[in-house]
Each structure stands twice: as structure tokens, then as C-alpha cells.
N, C-alpha and C positions, 0 to 999 in steps of 0.2 A: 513435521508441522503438527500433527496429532499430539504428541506429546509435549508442543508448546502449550496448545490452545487446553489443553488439559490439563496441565500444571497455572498457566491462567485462570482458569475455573477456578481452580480447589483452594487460589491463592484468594479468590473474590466471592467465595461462597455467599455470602451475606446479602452480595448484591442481588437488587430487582430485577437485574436484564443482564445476561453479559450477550454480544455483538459478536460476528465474525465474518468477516469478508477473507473466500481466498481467489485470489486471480492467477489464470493460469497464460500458458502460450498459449494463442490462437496458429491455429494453419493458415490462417486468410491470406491471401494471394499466392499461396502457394510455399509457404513458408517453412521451411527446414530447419532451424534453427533461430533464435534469439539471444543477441549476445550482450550482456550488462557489465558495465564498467562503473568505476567511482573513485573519488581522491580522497579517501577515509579521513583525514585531518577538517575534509568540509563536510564530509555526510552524515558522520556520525552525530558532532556535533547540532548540525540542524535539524536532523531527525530528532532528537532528545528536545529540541527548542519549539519543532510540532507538536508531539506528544504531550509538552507542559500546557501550551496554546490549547489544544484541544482539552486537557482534563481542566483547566478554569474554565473554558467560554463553556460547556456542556457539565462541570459539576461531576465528573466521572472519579468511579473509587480506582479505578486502572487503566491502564495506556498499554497494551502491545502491535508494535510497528516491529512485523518481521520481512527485510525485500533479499531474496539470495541474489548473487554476480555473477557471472561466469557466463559459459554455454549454455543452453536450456533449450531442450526441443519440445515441439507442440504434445498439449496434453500435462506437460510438467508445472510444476507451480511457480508462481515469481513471487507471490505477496504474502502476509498473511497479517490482516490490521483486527482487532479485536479490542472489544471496550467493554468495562462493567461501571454500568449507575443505577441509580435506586430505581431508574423509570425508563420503559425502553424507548420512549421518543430520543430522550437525550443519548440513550446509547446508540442508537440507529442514526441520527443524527452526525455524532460524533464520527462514527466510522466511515461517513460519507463526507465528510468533512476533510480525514486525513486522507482518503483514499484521492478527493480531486488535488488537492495541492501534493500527494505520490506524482499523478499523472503529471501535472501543469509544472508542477514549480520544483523538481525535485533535480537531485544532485548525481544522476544517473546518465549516462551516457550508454544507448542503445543503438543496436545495427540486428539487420535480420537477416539472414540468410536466405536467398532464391536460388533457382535454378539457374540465372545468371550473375551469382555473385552475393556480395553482402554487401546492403545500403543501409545508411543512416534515418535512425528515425526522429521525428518529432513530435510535439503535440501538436493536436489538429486543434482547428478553430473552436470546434464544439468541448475540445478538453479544455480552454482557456476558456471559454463562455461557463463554462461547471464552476472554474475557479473562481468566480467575477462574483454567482450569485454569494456568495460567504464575504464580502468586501462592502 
């Protein structure tokens, strides 16, 4: 991921702000694992269809939305969303922006691994209220 957000850089040098959010696996309740799924023919494409959304409504010279799949245990990274505009409100903006509709609205299917098993997860109330303020 380093050498995404780094090659992002050098690609946006010009820009006033570049942004970066990386989100990783939490342990919380005890958690051993994180597993991420997806049906490429719909995530790709709606990922590209945030990233435009976001670089018009915030004015950004770049859009990087990086989410990995697989297995993934705590401490590991899942995300990695990064923005460059001429002003950091709108690029701090902007990143908070893709990052709730990641959480709330996205094309992932996740299950976590416990002690007894692996369950499904979903957004909680408060990730769908994040989403709401942008609407």
C-alpha cells in the first residue's frame, strides 16, 4: 500500500492536499480473522462510479480507492482511500465521503472469524447514519 499512496503522490504533486485513510482489521470481540468477498462485474464498476462522484461533488485532481479480498487478520489492512485537491477541506472531505459509503453502501460481503465460528457482518446503525449525512 506504500507504494500505492506513493506513486499517488508523485502522480499529484501539484496538488494543495493529498488525503489518506488506511483502515485496518480490528481484533474486537475477539476476532481472528476477516474475510472479504465480491462479484467483480458489480464492484469494480461502482467503485469507479464513486470515485467520479466524489472527484466532481469535492473538485479533486485524484481518486485512489484501494479495498483488498480474501482472508485478512487483525492488524492487516483492508483499505486504502486517498485524494489530492488544491484545498485540504475538500480533500479530507472527499475521503470521508468514500470511506462512509465503503462502509454503508458497498459491494462487499464480509464474515469474521471468532472462537466459535465465522459470522456475517453488517453495517451498524451508526455506519448508515454517516451515510445519510452526505444525502
Amino acid at each position: 500500500m506504500g507504494e500505492a499512496l506513493a506513486s499517488f503522490n508523485a502522480a499529484y504533486d501539484q496538488a494543495g492536499a493529498t488525503v489518506a485513510f488506511l483502515g485496518k482489521v480490528r481484533p474486537d470481540g475477539g476476532a481472528r480473522a476477516l474475510e472479504l468477498t465480491h462479484y467483480e462485474p458489480l464492484t469494480l464498476p461502482a467503485m469507479n462510479t464513486l470515485a467520479a462522484e466524489a472527484s466532481a461533488r469535492f473538485s479533486l485532481s485524484g481518486v485512489l480507492v484501494w479495498h483488498r479480498i480474501g482472508v485478512l487478520t487483525p492488524g492487516q489492512p483492508i483499505v486504502l482511500v486517498s485524494t489530492a485537491a488544491a484545498h485540504r477541506r475538500c480533500a479530507f472531505d472527499a475521503v470521508d465521503f468514500l470511506m462512509d459509503h465503503l462502509k454503508s453502501a458497498a459491494w462487499f460481503w464480509k464474515r469474521e472469524k471468532r472462537a466459535d465460528g465465522w459470522h456475517w457482518i453488517e453495517p451498524r446503525a451508526a455506519d448508515y447514519a454517516d451515510l445519510n449525512r452526505w444525502k
